[in-house]
N, C-alpha and C positions, 0 to 999 in steps of 0.2 A: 246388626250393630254389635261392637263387642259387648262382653257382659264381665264383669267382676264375679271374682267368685265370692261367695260368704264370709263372713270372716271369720278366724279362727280362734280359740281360746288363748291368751296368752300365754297359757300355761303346756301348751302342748309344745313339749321337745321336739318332737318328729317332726314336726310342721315346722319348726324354728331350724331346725338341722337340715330339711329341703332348703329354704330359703337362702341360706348361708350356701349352701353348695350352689344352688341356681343362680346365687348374685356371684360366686365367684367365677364358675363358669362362664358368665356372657361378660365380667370384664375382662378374661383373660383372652375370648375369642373375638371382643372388641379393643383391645389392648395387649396384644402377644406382645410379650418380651417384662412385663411386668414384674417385679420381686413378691416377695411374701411380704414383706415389711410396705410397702405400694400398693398391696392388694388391700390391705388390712386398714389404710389409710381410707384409700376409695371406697372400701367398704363398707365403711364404718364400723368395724369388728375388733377384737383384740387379737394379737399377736398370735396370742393360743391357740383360738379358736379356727383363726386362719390354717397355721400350722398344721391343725388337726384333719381340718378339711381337704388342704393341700395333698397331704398325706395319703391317706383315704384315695382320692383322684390318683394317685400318681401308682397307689397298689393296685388299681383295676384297668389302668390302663386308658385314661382319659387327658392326662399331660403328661408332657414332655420336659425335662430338665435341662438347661443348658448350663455352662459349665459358670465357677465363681467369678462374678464379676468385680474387677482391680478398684480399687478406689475407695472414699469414703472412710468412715469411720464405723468398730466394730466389724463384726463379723459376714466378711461379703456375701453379697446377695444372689442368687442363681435368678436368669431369667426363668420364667415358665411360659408354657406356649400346649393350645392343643392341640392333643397327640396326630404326628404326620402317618402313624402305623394303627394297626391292632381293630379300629373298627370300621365299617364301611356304611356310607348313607346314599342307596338307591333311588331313584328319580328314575321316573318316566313320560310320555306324553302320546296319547292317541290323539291324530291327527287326522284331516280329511285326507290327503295324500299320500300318508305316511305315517309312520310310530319308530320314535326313539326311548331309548333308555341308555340314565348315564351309572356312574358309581361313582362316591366324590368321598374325600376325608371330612373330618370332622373340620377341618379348616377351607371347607368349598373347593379344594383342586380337584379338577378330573384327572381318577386312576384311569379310568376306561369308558366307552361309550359302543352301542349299536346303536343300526339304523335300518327301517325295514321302507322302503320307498315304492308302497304300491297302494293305491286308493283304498280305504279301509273298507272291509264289507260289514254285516251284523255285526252285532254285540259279543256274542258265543266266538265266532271267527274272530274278533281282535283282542279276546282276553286270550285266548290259544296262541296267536302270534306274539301278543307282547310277554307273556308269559316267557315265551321260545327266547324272545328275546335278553331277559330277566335271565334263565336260566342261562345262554350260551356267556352272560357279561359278568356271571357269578363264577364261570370257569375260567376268566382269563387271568395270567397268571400275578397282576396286580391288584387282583380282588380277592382270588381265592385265600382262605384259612384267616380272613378277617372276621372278625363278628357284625354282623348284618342288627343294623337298629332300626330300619323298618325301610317300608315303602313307599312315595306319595304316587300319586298317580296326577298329571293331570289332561283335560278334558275339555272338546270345543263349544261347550256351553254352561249355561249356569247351573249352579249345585243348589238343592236344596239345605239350606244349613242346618233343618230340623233332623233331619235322617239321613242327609250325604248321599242324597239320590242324584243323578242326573236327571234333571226337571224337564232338559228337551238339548237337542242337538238340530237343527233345520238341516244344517247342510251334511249332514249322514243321513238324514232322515230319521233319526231315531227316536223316540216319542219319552215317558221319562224311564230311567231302567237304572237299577242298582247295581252300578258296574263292580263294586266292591265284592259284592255275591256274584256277581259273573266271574270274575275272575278268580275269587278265591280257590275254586276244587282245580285249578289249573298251577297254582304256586305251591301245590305242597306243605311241607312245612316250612315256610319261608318266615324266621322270627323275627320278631321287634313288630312296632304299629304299622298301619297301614293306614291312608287316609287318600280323599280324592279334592281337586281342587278344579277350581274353573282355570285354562291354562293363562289367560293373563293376569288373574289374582295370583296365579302362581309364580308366574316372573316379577310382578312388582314387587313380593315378598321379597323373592330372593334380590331383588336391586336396593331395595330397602333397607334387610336385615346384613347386607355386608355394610353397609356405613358404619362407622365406629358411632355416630351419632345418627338416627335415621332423619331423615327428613319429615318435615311437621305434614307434609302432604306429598306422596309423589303418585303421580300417573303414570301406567306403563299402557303407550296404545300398541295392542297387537295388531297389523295388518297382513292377513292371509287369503286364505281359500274364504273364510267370511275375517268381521273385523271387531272389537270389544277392547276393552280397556278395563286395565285394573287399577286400586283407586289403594295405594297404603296412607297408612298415618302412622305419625309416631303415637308410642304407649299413652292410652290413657290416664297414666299416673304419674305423677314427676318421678324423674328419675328413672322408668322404667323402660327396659332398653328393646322390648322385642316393638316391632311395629303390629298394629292392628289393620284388620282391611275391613273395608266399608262394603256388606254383601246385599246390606237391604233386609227385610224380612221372609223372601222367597229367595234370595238369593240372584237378583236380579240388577243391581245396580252396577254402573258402566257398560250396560249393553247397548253402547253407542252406536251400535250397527243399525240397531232398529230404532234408531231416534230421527224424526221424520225433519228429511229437509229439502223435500220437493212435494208438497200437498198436491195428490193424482196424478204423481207418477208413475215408473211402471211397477209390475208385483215382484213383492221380495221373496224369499225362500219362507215367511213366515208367516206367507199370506196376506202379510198388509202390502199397500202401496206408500212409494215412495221414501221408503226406507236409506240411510247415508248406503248400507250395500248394494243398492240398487245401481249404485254408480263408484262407488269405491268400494271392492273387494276385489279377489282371485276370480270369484265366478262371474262377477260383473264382467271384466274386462275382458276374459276369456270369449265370454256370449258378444260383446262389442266385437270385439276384434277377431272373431271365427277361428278361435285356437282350440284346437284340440280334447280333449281329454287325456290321451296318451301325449301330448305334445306339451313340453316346456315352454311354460309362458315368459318365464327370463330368455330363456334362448329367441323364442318369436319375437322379443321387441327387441333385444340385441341385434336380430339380425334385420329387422322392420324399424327401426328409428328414426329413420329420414321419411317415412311413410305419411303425411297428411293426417289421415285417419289414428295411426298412434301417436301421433301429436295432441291430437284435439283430446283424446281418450285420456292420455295421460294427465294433462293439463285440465282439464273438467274434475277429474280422479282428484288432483291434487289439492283443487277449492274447495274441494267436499274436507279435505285433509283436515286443510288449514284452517275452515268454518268451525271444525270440529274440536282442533287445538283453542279459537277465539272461545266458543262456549266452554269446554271446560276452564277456562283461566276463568270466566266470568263468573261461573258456576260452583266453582270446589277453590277457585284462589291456590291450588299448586305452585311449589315451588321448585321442581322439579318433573318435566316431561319427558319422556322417555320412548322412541317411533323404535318399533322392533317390526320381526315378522317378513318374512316371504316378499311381500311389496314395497320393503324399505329398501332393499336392493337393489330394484327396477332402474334399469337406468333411464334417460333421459328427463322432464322437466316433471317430475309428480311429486317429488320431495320438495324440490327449489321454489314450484310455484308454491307449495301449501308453506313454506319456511317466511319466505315472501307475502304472502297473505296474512299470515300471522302478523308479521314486524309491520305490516301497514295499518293494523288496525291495533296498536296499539297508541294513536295519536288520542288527544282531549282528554286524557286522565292523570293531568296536572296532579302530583300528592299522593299517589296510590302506589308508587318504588317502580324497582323495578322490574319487567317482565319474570313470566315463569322461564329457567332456564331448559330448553330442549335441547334434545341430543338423539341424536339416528344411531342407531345399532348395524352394527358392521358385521359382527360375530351373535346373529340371536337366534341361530339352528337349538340350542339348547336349555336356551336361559329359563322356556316351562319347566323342563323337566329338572333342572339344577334348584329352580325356585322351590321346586314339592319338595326336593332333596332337603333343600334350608328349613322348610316346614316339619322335613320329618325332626330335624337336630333341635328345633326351638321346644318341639313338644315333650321330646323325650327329655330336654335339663328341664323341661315344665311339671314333668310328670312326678307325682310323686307315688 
C-alpha cells in the first residue's frame, strides 16, 4: 500500500523549494501550454517564486518556452511545456517471448524502440540481451547526447516491494531473483535511477499518470503468455497528481491469473489447480489448441478460425475474461478498465464474448451508476515498458 512520507519541518527551505519545483513540474506536464502567471494561480504560489523556479527549469533544460502570447492585459504570457529535447526516459520489459526496450521524452513520445523476439532463457542470459538492447537504443540517432534519467524495468511477475526482488516468475520458471543485480554489471555506467516493476503495474501507471487528472481507480488487465492486472489509484492526498498502485504487502495484488475459477481444475504453472490461466492465457490456449512453441499463436487462429475447436477455446477463454472483468468491478469498483496484451488482439469471439458477458451481468443494481468504462488496447506491444519509463520521470521530479 502507499505510505506517506514523514513530515517535514516547516522550516526547511530545501524541502519547500522541492515542492514548488515538483508541483510545478506535474502541472506543466499535466497542463502543457500553461503561462507563469496560470502556474502560480494553480499553484498556489506567488509570481516570484514561480518565476524563480521557472527559471531554474528552463536553465537545466527541463522546459521549453513558446513564444509571447497576443492578448490580455500586461505583459504577455509565454506558454511553457516539457522539454521535447535534452533528456531521455528509458523503459524496458522482459517478457516470456520476447524483451523490448523503448526511449521516450519527458512528454511520453517514443524517440525510439528495440525488440528482441525469442523466448527468454535465465536470468544472466536476459540481463545480457536486454542490456544489448539498452545499449544498441542509446546509440540511435534520436537518443544519443541526451541525458539519461534512469531506467525502469518491467517484469512478468510480482515484485517484492520491500527490496525490489522479483518474488517469482512461473512461466520463465524463475524462482525469486534480484533482477536489478542481474543486470547491473551488464549496463555499465548507465546514470540516473533504476527501478523494476511488475509489467501490468507498469502499464497501468503509465495509463494513469498521462490523464491530466488520474482516475480514482483504473485496472489495466494484461493478457499474454500468462495474465495479471494492475490496479492504479489516484494520489492519496487531495490534490496530488501522481497515481499510487495498490501492490499488497508482498507485492501480490492483481494476480488475477491465479485467482481460482474452476475448483479441481486442471494444474497451473504455479502449481495449484484451476487457476483463471488455466483456461485463459497464451499457454493455455496454445496446449488447447496444439500450437507450437516456435509457432505464432495469432497467426494459428488467424488462419484456424472457422475451426470448431478454436471456437469453443476462444469463447470458454473469453467467460473467464469477462468473469474476471464482473469480479473486479464488484471487488475494487474501477472506473476505468483497460484489456491490453498479446490476447487482446486475437481475433475472433474472446474479447466480444467477455465484452458481452460483462454488459449482461451488469442488470439488478438499480442506484449503483454507471458501469466501469473498458477499453481494448490496439497498440499495447509497449505500453510496460513506456509505463517504467513514466515511473522513472515521476520519481525523479519526486526525488529530492
Amino acid at each position: 500500500m502507499p505510505t506517506l512520507d514523514a513530515p517535514h519541518p516547516t522550516g526547511d527551505q530545501g524541502f519547500l523549494k522541492h515542492l514548488n519545483r515538483a508541483r510545478i513540474l506535474d502541472l506543466v506536464r499535466r497542463q502543457p501550454g500553461l503561462s507563469r502567471a496560470e502556474l502560480a494561480t494553480q499553484a498556489g504560489l506567488t509570481k516570484m517564486t514561480v518565476g524563480t523556479v521557472v527559471g531554474d527549469l528552463l536553465a537545466q533544460g527541463w522546459l521549453d518556452e513558446g513564444e509571447p502570447r497576443p492578448g490580455g492585459v500586461g505583459r504577455p504570457g509565454r506558454s511553457l511545456s516539457l522539454s521535447a529535447g535534452n533528456f531521455v526516459l528509458l523503459g524496458a520489459e522482459i517478457g516470456v517471448l520476447g524483451q523490448r526496450a523503448v526511449a521516450c521524452t519527458l512528454r511520453g513520445e517514443v524517440l525510439a524502440s528495440r525488440t528482441l523476439s525469442a523466448p527468454t532463457g535465465p536470468p544472466e542470459q536476459a540481463a545480457r540481451e536486454l542490456a544489448g538492447l539498452i545499449a544498441d537504443l542509446r546509440r540511435d540517432p534520436a537518443v544519443a547526447g541526451r541525458g539519461v534519467l534512469g531506467l525502469g524495468v518491467a517484469v512478468p511477475g510480482p515484485v517484492d516491494p520491500a527490496d525490489q526482488t522479483l518474488a517469482y516468475a512461473p512461466n520463465l520458471g524463475w524462482g525469486p531473483v534480484a533482477m536489478l543485480e542481474v543486470l547491473a554489471p551488464h549496463l555499465g555506467e548507465l546514470p540516473g535511477l533504476r527501478l523494476i516493476e511488475n509489467e501490468a503495474n507498469a502499464a497501468a501507471f503509465g495509463e494513469a499518470y498521462r490523464h491530466p487528472q488520474p482516475p480514482e481507480v483504473l485496472a489495466y488487465l494484461s493478457l499474454g503468455t500468462g495474465i495479471g492486472a494492475g490496479l492504479a489509484m489516484a494520489g492519496a492526498l487531495p490534490g496530488q497528481p501522481t497515481p499510487q498502485l495498490l501492490r499488497g504487502p508482498q507485492g501480490l495484488a492483481g494476480e488475477i491469473g491465479h485467482t481460482l475459477v474452476q475448483p479441481g481444475g486442471l494444474y497451473c504453472h504455479c502449481g495449484n489447480r484451476g487457476c483463471a490461466e488455466t483456461l485463459l492465457s497464451g499457454w493455455a490456449l496454445r496446449a488447447t489448441l496444439g500450437v507450437g512453441e516456435g509457432e505464432s499463436l495469432g497467426d494459428f487462429v488467424a488462419t484456424h478460425l472457422d475451426d470448431a475447436a478454436v471456437q469453443v477455446a476462444l469463447r470458454r477463454a473469453g467467460e473467464v475474461l469477462g468473469t474476471l472483468l464482473v469480479n473486479l468491478q464488484r471487488t475494487l469498483n474501477p472506473s476505468h478498465m483497460i484489456i491490453g496484451g498479446l490476447l487482446a488482439r486475437l481475433g475472433g469471439p474472446m474479447v466480444e464474448t467477455a465484452l458481452a458477458f460483462f454488459a449482461a451481468h451488469q442488470q439488478g443494481r438499480p442506484g449503483l451508476g454507471r458501469a466501469a468504462q473498458v477499453e481494448v488496447c490496439a497498440d499495447h506491444l509497449l505500453r510496460p515498458a513506456r509505463g517504467a519509463a513514466a515511473q522513472v520521470l515521476a520519481r525523479t521530479i519526486g526525488a529530492r
